[in-house]
N, C-alpha and C positions, 0 to 999 in steps of 0.2 A: 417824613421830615423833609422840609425842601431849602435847602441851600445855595446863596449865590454868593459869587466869584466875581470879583470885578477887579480885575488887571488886564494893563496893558499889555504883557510879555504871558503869549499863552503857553509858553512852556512853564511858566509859574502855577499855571492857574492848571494845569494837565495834574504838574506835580501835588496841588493842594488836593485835588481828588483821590489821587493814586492814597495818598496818607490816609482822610478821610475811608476812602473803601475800606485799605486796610484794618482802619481801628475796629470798624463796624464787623467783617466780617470774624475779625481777630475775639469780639467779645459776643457775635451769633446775634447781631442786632439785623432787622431789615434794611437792606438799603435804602441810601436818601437818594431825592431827586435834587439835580443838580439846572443852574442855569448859568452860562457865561457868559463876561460882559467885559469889553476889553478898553470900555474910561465908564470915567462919573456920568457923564452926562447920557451915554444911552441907558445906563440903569435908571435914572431920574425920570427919564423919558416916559417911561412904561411902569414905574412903580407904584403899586398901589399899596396898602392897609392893611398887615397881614401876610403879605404876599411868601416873605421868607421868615424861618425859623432862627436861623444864623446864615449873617452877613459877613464874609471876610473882604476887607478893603485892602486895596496896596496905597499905601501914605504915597508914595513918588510917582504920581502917573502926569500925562502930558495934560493939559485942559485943565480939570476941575482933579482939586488934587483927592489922597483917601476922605480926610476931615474933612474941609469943603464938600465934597458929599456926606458925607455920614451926618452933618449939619444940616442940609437939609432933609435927608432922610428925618432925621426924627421928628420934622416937622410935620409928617405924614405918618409917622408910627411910630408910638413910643414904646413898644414892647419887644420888636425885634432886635436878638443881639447882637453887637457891630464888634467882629476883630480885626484889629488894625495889623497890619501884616509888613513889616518896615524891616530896611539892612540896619537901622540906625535907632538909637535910643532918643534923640535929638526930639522926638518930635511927642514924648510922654506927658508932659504936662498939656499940653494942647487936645490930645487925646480925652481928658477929661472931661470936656465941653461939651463932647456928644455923648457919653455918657455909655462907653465902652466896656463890653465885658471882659475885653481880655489886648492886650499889647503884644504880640508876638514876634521875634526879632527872630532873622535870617540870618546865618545858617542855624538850625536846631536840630537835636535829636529826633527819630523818632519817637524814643520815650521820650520825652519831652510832650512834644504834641501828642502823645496819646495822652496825656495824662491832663493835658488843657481841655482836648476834644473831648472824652469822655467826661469831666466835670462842668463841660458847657451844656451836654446834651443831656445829663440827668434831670432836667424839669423837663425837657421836650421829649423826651421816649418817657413812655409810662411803665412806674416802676413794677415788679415782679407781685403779684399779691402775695406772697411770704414775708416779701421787703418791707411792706407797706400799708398802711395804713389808707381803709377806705374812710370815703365820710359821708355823711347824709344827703350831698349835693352829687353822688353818687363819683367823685374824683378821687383819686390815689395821691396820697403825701409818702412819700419814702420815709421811712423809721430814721434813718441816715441822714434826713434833709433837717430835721427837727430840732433847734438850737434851744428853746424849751415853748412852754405853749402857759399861758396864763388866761386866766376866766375876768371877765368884766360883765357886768349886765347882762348875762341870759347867753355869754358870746363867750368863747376860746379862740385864742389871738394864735393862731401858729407863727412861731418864727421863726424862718427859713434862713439854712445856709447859705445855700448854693445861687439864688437868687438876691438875697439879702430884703426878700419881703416879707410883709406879715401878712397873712388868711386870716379871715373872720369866717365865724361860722357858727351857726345856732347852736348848742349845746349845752349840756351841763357840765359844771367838774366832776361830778361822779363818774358822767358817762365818758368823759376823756382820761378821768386814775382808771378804770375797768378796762379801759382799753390798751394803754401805757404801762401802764406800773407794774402789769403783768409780766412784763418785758424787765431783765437784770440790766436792762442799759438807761431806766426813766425811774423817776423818784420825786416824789412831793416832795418840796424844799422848802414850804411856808405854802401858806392856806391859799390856794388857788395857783396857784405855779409847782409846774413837771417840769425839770429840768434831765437833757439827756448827759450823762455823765462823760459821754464822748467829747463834749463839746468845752468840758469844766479845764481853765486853766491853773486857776489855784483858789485858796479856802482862806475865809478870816471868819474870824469868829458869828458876824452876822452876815457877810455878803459872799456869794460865789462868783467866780473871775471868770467870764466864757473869753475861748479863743477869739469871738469876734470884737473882743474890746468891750461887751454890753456885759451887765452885770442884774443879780435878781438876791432880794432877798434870803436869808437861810434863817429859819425860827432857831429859836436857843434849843427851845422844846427839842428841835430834832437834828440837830449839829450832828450829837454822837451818832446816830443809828445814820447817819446820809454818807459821814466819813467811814461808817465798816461799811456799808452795804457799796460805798467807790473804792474802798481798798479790795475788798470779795470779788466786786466788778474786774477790776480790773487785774489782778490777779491770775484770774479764771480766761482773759481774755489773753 
């Protein structure tokens, strides 16, 4: 995993490692490599397409401020993640622009930041094969990451947490209930939709309410036996 740091004040940037190290050795992850960059403008300099996995910005730097870079960053990449790293809330709505995965304000706990860092880096470290689910393009979806997964022409649409995308992927429904439903945590909810019950905020009589604000049909047919097998679920958990 490779990481860069772009603040002015390298005792900031010392400290955002020191945490970083931490988490990773705290949960027996490999370590990441690291690059330092003390304004916007010598990262822009040198940055290419890819280059880093997660990007932490400081919002207050001399020159070219966090956003102003992270602006044009995405103009060169639009996959890597950008945290904005600020004393001040002042600058959140601006932050949206570039299209940030995370606002992080100083001073914070470490639990705190473990708990951003480690929900940043679960698409980037690949998950445990117990955790997760292989698939035919031979990549690992975490069980954990699966908001639910619906079939359309010949394709299953995973749709992700932690990312907040969807994967397409050649298969059938059969082949993705055989592989899910096995699992007390996923349940056919209506004819081509697995929904993971982790993810259910609440129940009406046709629609189920996921945490992420998105929402999926629930067949009448199968109301009853979807609310014991989430009451048994969860229960048990």
């Amino acid at each position: 995993m490779r990481i860069g740091i772009v603040d002015d004040q390298a005792e900031d940037r010392r400290l955002l490692r020191a945490e970083m190290n931490r988490c990773l050795e705290n949960d027996g992850l490999e370590p990441a490599e690291y690059c330092d960059y003390n304004s916007g403008e010598s990262l822009i300099a040198e940055y290419q397409e890819g280059m880093f996995d997660l990007l932490f910005l400081d919002i207050c730097m001399d020159g070219s401020s966090g956003i102003e870079t992270a602006l044009t960053i995405r103009k060169i990449d639009a996959r890597v993640r950008i945290i904005f790293v600020t004393t001040s809330n002042d600058y959140a709505a601006e932050s949206y622009q570039a299209k940030a995965s995370y606002y992080l304000l100083k001073p914070h706990t470490f639990a705190q930041f473990h708990d951003m860092f480690m929900d940043l880096i679960n698409p980037v470290t690949a998950p445990a094969p117990e955790n997760s689910l292989t698939l035919s393009d031979g990549s690992r979806i975490a069980y954990n990451d699966i908001t639910f997964t619906e079939y359309y022409n010949h394709y299953i649409y995973f749709h992700l947490r932690s990312t907040q995308e969807v994967r397409r992927i050649y298969m059938s429904q059969q082949e993705i209930e055989d592989l899910l439903c096995s699992r007390p945590e996923f349940a056919s909810c209506s004819r081509g939709i697995i929904v993971n019950f982790d993810r259910i905020s609440r129940f009406s009589d046709t629609v189920l309410y996921l945490q992420d604000g998105s929402s999926v049909p629930v067949s009448r047919r199968r109301l009853h036996s979807i609310k014991d097998a989430y009451a048994q679920y969860m229960y048990l958990s």
